[in-house]
C-alpha positions as CSV (number, residue, x, y, z in Angstrom):
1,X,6.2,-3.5,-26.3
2,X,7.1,-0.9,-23.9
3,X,6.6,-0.2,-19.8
4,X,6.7,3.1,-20.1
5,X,9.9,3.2,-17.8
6,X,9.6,5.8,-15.3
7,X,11.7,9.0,-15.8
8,X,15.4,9.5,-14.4
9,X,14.6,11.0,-11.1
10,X,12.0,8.2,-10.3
11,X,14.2,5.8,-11.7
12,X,17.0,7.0,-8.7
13,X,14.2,6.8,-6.6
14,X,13.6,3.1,-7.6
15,X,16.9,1.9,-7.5
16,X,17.5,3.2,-3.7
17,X,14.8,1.3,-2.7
18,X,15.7,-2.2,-3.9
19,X,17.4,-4.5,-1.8
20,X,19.9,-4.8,-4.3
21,X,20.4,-3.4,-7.9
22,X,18.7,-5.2,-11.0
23,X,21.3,-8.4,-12.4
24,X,24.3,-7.0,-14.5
25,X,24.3,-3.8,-12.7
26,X,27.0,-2.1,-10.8
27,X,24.2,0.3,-8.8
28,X,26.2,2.9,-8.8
29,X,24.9,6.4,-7.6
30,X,23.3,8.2,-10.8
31,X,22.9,11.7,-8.9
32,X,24.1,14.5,-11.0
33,X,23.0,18.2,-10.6
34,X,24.3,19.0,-7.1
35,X,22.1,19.8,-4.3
36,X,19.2,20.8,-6.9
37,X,19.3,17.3,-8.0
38,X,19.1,16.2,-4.0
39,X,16.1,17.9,-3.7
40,X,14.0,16.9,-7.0
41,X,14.8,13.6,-5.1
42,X,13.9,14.0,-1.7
43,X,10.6,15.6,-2.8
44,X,9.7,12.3,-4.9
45,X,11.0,10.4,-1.6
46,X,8.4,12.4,0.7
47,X,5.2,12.3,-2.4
48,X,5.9,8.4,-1.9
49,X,6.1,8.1,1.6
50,X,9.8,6.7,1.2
51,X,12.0,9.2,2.6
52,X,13.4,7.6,5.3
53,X,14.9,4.3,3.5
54,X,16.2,7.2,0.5
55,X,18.0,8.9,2.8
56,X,19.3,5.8,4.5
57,X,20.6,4.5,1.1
58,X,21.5,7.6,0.3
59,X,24.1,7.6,3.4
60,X,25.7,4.6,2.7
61,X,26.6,5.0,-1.0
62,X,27.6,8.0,-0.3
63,X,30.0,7.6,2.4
64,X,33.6,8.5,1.5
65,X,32.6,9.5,-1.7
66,X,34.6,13.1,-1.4
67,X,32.8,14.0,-4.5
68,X,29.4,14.1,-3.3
69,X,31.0,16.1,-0.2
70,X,27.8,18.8,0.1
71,X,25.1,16.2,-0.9
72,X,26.7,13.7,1.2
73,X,26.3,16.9,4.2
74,X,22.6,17.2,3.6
75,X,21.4,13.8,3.5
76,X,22.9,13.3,6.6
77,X,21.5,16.5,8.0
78,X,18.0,15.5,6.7
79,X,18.3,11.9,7.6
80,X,19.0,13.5,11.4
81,X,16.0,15.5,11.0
82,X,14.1,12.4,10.5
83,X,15.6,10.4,12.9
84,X,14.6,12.7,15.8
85,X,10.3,12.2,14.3
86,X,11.2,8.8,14.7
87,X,12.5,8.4,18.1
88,X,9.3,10.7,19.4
89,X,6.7,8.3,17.1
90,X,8.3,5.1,18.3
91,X,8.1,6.9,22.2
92,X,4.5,7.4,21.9
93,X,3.6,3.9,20.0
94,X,5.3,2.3,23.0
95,X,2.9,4.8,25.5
96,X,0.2,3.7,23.9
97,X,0.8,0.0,24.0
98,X,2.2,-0.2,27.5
99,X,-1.5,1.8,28.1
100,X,-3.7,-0.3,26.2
101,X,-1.6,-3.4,28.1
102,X,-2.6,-2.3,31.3
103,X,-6.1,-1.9,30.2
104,X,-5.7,-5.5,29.3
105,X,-5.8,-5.2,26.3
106,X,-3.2,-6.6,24.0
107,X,-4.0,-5.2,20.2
108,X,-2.8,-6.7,16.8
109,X,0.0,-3.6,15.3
110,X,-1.0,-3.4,11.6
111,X,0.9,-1.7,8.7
112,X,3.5,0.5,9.6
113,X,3.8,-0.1,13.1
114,X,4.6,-3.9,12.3
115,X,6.4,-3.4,9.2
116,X,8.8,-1.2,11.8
117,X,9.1,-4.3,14.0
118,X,10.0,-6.5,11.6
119,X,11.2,-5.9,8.3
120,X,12.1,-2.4,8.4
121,X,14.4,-0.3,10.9
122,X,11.9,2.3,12.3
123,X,14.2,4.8,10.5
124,X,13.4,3.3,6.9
125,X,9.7,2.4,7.6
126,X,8.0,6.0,8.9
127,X,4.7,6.1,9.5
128,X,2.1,8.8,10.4
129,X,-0.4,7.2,12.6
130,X,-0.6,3.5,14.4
131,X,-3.0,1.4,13.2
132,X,-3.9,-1.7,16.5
133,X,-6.8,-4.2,15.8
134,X,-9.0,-5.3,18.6
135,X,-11.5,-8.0,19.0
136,X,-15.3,-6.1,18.8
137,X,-15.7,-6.2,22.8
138,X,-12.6,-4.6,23.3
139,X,-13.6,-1.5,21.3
140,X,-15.3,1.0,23.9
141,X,-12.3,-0.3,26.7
142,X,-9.2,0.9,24.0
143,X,-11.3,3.9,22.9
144,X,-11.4,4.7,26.8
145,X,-7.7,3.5,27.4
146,X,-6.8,6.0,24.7
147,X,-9.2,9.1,25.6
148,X,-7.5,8.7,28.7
149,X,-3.8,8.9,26.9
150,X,-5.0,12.2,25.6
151,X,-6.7,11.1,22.4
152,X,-9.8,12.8,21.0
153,X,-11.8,11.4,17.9
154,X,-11.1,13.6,14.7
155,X,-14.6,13.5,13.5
156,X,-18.1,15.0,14.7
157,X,-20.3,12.4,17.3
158,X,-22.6,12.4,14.7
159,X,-20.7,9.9,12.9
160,X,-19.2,7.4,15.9
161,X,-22.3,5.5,15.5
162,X,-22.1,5.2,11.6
163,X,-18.6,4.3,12.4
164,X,-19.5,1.1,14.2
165,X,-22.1,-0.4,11.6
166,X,-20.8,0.7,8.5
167,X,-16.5,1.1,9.0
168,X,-15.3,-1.0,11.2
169,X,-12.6,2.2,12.6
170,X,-11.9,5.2,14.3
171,X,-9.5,7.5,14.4
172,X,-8.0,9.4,17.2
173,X,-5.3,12.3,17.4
174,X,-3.3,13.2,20.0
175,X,-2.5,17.3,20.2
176,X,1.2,17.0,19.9
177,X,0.5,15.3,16.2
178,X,0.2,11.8,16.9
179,X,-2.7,9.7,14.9
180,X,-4.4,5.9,16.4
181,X,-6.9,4.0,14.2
182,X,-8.5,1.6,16.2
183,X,-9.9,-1.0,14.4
184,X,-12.3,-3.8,14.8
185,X,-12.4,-5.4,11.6
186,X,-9.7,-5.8,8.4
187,X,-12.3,-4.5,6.3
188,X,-16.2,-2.8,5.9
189,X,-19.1,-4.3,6.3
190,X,-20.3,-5.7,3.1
191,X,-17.3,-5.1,1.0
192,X,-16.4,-7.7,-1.5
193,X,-13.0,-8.1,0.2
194,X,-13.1,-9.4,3.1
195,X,-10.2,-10.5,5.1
196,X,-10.3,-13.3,7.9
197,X,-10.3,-11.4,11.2
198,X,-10.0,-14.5,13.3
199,X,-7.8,-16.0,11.4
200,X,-5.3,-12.9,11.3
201,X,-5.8,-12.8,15.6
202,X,-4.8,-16.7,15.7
203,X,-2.1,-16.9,13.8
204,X,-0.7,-13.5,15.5
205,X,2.6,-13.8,16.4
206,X,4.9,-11.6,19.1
207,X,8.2,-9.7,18.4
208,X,10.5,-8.7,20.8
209,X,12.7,-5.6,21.0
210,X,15.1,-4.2,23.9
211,X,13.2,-0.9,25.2
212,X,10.6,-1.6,23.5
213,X,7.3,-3.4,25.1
214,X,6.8,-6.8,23.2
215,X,4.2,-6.4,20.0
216,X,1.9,-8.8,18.4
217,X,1.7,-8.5,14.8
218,X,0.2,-10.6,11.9
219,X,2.4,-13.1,10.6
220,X,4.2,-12.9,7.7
221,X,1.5,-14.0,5.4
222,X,-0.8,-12.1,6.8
223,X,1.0,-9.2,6.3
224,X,1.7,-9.7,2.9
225,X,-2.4,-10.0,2.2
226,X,-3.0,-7.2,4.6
227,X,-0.8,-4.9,2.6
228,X,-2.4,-6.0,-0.8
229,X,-5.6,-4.9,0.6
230,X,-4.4,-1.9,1.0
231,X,-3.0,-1.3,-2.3
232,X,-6.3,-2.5,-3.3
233,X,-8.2,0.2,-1.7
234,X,-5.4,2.9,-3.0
235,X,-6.3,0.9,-6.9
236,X,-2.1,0.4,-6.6
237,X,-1.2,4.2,-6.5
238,X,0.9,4.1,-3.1
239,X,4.8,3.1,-4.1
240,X,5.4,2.7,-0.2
241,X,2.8,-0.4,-0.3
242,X,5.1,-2.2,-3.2
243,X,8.0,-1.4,-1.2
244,X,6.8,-2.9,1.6
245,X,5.3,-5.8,-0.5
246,X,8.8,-6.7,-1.6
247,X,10.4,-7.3,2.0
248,X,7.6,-8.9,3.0
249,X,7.9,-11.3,0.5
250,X,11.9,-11.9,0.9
251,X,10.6,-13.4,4.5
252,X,12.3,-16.2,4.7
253,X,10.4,-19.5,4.5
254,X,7.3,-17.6,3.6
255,X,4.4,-19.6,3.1
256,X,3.5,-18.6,-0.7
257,X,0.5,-21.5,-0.7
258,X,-0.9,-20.1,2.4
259,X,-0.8,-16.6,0.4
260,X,-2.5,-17.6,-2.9
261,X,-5.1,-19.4,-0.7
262,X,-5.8,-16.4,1.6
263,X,-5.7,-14.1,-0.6
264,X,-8.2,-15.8,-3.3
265,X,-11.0,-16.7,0.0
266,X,-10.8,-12.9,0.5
267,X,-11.2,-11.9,-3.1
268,X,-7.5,-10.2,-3.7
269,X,-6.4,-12.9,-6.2
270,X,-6.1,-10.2,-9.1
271,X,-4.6,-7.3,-7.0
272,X,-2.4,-10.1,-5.4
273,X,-1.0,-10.8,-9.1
274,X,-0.9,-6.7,-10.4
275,X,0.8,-5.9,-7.4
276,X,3.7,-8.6,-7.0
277,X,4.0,-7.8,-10.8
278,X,4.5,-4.2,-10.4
279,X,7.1,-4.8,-7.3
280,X,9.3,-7.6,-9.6
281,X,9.3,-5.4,-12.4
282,X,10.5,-2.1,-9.9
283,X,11.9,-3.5,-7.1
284,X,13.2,-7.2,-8.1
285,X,10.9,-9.0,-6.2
286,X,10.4,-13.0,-6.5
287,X,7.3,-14.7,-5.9
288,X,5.6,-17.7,-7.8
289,X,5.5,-17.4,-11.6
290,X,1.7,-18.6,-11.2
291,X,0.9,-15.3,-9.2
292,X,3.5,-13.1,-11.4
293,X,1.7,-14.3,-14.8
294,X,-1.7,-12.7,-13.9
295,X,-3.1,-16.0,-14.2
296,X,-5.7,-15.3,-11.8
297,X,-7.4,-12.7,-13.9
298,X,-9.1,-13.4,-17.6
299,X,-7.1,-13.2,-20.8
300,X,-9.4,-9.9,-21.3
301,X,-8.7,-8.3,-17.4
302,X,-5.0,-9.0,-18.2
303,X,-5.2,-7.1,-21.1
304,X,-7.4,-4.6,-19.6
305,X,-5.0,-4.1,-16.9
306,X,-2.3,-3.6,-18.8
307,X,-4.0,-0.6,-21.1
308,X,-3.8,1.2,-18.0
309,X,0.4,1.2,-18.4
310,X,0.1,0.5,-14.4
311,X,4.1,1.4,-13.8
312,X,3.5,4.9,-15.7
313,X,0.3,5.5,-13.7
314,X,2.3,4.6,-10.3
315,X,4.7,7.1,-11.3
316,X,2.5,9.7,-12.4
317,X,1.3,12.4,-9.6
318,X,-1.6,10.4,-7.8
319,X,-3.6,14.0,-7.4
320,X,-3.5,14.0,-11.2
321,X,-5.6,10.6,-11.4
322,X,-9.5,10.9,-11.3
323,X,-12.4,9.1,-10.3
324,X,-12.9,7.3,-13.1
325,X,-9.5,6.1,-13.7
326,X,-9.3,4.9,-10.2
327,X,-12.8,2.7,-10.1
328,X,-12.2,1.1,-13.7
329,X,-8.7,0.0,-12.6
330,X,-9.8,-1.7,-9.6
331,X,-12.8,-3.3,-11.4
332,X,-10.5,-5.4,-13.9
333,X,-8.0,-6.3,-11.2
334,X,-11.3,-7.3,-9.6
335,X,-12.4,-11.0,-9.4
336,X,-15.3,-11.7,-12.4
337,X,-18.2,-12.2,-9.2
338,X,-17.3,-9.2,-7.4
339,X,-17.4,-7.0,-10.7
340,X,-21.0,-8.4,-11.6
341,X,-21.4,-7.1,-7.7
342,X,-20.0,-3.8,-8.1
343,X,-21.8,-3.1,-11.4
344,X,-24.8,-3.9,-9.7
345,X,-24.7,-1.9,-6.5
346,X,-23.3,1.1,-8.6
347,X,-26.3,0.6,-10.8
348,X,-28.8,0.9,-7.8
349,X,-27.0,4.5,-7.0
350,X,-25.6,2.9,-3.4
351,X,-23.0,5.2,-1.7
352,X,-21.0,5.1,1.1
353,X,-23.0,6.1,4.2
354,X,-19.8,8.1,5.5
355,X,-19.4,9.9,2.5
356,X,-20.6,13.3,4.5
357,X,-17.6,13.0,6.8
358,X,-14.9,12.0,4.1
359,X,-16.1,15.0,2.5
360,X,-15.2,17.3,5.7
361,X,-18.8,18.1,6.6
362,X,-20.2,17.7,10.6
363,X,-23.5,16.3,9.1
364,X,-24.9,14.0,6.7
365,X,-27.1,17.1,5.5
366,X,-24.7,19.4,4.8
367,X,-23.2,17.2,1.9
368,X,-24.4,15.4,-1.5
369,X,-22.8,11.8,-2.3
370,X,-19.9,11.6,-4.0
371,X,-21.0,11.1,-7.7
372,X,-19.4,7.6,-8.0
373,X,-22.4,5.4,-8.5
374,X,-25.4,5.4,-10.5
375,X,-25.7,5.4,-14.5
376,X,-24.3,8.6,-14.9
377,X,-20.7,7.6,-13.5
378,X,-21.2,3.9,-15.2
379,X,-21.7,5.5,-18.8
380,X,-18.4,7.3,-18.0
381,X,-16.4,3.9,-16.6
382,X,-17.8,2.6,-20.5
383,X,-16.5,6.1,-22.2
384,X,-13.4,6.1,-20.0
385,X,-13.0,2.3,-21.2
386,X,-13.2,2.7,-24.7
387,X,-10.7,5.8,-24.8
388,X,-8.7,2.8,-23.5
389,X,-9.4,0.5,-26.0
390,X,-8.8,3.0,-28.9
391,X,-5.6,4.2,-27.8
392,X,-4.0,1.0,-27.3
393,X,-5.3,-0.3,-31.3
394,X,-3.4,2.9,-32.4
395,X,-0.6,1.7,-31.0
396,X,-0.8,-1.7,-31.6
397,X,-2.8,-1.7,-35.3
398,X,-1.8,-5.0,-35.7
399,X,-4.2,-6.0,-32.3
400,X,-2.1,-9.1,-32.3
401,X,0.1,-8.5,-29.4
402,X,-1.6,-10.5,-26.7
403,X,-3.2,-10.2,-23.4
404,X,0.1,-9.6,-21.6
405,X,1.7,-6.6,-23.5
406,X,3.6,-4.0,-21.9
407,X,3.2,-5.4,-18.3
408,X,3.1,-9.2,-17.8
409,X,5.9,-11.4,-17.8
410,X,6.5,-11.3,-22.0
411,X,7.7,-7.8,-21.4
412,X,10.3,-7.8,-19.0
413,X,10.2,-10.3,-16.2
414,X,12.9,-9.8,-13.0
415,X,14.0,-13.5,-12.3
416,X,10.6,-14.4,-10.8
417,X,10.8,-17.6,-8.8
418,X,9.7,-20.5,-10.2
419,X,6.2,-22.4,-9.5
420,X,7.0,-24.0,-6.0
421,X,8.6,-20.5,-4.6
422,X,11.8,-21.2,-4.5
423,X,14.8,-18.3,-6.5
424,X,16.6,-19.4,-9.5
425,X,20.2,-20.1,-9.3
């Protein structure tokens, strides 16, 4: 049984970003190769949207080290670099609250922006746009309050109204480079995940900074099933989303019931389960053994899910992954209802009404849907499939090795915590 461990540069990469290095290991600095080496690194670091908590490790192993002298010199030149992006982001988020606050309007920070304000420094957590959630009748007052902040929508008029009926967001830029998503609702109309928007505005709770106006955030479980939904839509691609997953879920006293429970109502049971998985097995991560096992998915979706050799394809270039890949991975991490769903809708030849403007065109003439429905693309999940299927009986003639191999816990577990949450000794 293998993981297909990553290669040595991502496995540098990996190691920085754990908390702490894997049990029996010193964690010492494997950076050979000089300044060459330094920048295979830091161009992995920026493809995964990590660089800032790379170059922040980075700077602390490396201090006194007279050996890494010149390395040592441009990390810390880089990590200045970065540091200056982050002062002017975390200048304009705060504009843009204190704005928005005296349009009385007092938005829910999602992803980055709260991740920043509570589990991250905003030095290890960047981020390239903020993301606020409003209730529905504040929409038209926070696109105002913004319009007014010097914000413009990114895409033509012809799709605002599509936006409201069929998204649920817009986005907004600012000229100097700044990008706002104002958003109405955790996820579209009609999807099969749906998360509980008053649910996540109830249980909202307020950090507190000095200098910095007072932000209200989901709580911690929230945010842990927020940022699964994401790695669901990105069919667990992004490596910034596991790293995030993982301090999340080191929140102390986190409510681990209250996460199973939300996460199963909104139908992320399975991605819930692949993606805690993938963060214990690269990041250390502990969370419930009944969520690490895959217990949520069949005996057949675990296996499934597992063909797919889910730590090689996070590693692997995501621009090199295609369309087919991408859909059939989702679909077994998928609960059983929502695939019969899926299959059915793709069946019908149903796309996505905003497909035009995804596609960078100003019209809905001007473009074809993206050919990821119908029978066509459905005869080439089954092809895809049994490629799959093949490949993993010529590697394992025998058939016999079971519905976890070379992913779930038989292969490698990273002291998961046991069934009620708690760590191991």
């Amino acid at each position: 049984m293998t993981l297909h461990p990553p290669a040595r540069p991502e496995r540098l990469l990996f190691d920085l970003c754990r908390v702490a290095p894997p049990r029996g290991e010193r964690g010492e600095l494997r950076l050979s190769g000089g300044i060459e080496s330094l920048r295979r690194l830091e161009a992995l670091a920026i493809r995964h949207g990590v660089q800032g908590l790379v170059y922040s490790r980075l700077v602390d192993r490396l201090t006194g080290d007279e050996d890494h002298a010149e390395i040592r010199e441009a990390v810390e030149a880089g990590l200045t670099r970065l540091r200056r992006r982050t002062t002017f982001r975390d200048m304009e988020q705060d504009r843009v609250l204190r704005g928005l606050a005296a349009a009385g309007i007092d938005p829910l920070v999602l992803k980055g922006g709260a991740l920043r304000r509570t589990v991250f420094s905003p030095l290890e957590r960047t981020m390239g746009d903020l993301d606020i959630l409003v209730a529905p009748d504040e929409v038209d007052r926070a696109l105002e309050t913004l319009h007014g902040l010097g914000y413009r929508s990114r895409y033509p008029e012809a799709a605002r109204a599509l936006f409201r009926e069929h998204h649920h967001e817009e986005e907004l830029a600012h000229p100097m480079g700044f990008l706002a998503e104002v958003h109405w609702g955790l996820t579209q109309p009609g999807s099969q995940i749906q998360l509980d928007l008053d649910g996540f505005l109830a249980r909202a709770v307020r950090v507190e900074s000095p200098g910095d106006p007072p932000t209200r955030v989901p709580c911690p479980e929230d945010l842990l099933v927020h940022t699964v939904s994401q790695i669901e839509q990105e069919a667990a691609r992004g490596f910034r989303r596991l790293v995030d997953l993982d301090r999340i879920a080191r929140t102390e006293g986190l409510d681990w019931g209250a996460v199973g429970s939300r996460a199963g109502e909104a139908g992320l049971a399975g991605f819930l389960a692949v993606s805690l998985r993938l963060s214990n097995l690269l990041l250390g991560t502990e969370a419930p053994i009944p969520i690490l096992d895959g217990s949520a998915l069949s005996r057949r979706a675990r296996r499934a899910v597992a063909a797919f050799a889910p730590v090689r394809r996070l590693v692997d270039d995501p621009d090199s992954a295609n369309a087919v890949e991408f859909h059939l991975f989702r679909l077994w991490c998928m609960d059983a209802a929502h695939r019969r769903v899926w299959f059915s809708e793709a069946l019908k030849g149903r796309s996505d009404p905003l497909h035009w403007v995804w596609e960078g065109h100003d019209a809905p003439g001007e473009a074809n849907p993206m050919g990821t429905t119908g029978l066509l693309f459905l005869l080439k999940l089954a092809v895809y499939q049994s490629i799959l299927v093949v490949t993993k009986l010529w590697k394992h003639p025998g058939g016999s090795a079971g519905a976890r191999t070379g992913f779930w816990l038989d292969s490698g577990p990273v002291y998961p915590a046991n069934e009620s949450g708690s760590t191991p000794p």
